[in-house]
N, C-alpha and C positions, 0 to 999 in steps of 0.2 A: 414670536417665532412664526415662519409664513408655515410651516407644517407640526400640526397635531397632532399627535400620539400617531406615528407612522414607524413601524417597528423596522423599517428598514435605514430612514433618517439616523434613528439611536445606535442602531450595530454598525452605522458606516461614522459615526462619531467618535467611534473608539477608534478610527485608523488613524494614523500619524502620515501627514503627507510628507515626501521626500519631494515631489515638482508641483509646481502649479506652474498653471497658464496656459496657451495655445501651442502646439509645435509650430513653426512657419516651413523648414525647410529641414530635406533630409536628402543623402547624396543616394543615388542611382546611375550605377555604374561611373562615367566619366561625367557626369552631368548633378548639377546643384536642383534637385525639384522643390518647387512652393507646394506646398501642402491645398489640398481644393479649398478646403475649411480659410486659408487665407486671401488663398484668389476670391473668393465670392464673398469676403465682408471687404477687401482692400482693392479687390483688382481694378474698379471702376478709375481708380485713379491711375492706374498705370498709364503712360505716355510711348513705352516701347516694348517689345514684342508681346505687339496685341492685334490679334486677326479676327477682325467680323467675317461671319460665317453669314451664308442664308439658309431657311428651310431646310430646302436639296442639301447644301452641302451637310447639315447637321443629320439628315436622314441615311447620308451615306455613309458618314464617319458612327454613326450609333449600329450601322449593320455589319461594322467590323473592317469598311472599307478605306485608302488613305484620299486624301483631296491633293489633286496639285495648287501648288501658291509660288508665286513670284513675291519672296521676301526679303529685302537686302539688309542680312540677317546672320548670323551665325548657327548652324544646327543646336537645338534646344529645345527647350520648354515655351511655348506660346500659349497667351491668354485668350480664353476662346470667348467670342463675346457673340450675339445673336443681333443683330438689328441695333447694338451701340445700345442696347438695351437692357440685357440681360447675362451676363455674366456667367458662362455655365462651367467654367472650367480650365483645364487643359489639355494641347495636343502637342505632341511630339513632332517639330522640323526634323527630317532628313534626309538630306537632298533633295531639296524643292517639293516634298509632301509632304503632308501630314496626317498623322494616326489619333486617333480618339486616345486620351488618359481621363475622359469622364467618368466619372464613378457610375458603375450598372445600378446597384440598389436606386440610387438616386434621382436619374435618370431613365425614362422609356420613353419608348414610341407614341405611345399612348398621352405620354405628359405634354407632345408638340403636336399632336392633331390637332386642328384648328388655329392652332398660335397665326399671327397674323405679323410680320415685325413692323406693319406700316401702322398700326396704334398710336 
């Protein structure tokens, strides 16, 4: 057993699960959204709606504001990617902008000081 006498291990042993697994997707409003928790262990593989961001634009989208992007694309859910590097998320296409859906906990200002995408 990887945990020892942990009184919380024991009481969560007597639940009977009804789901296991990861959610991947859940509907929001007229639109199908990927869950972050799937974009950031799968999204690197995606081939289509995926937008590198720079710096700026991730500074502007974290301060609540939208980016324009020329995407020949359908309005939706776009994988947000940093420098082809770093996988942060998603932003909301519509009509040639987009809106931060990055998760706040997650996410600060503070976590992209210094970042550099030319590494």
């Amino acid at each position: 057993m990887i945990f020892k006498n942990v009184p919380h291990i024991r009481l969560a042993s007597r639940l009977k699960l009804s789901k296991m697994g990861m959610r991947v997707f859940h509907r929001v409003s007229s639109f199908v959204k990927p869950t972050t928790r799937m974009i950031q262990h799968f999204g690197q593989d995606a081939t289509k709606a995926r937008l590198g961001i720079n710096e700026e634009q991730l500074l502007k989208l974290l301060a609540g504001d939208s980016i324009p992007v020329d995407l020949d694309i359908d309005d939706g859910y776009v994988i947000l990617d940093l420098g082809k590097r770093w996988i942060l998320g998603l932003g909301l296409l519509i009509n040639g902008r987009v809106r931060s859906q990055l998760p706040r906990k997650e996410l600060r200002k503070s976590m992209v000081r210094g970042l550099s995408i030319d590494n």
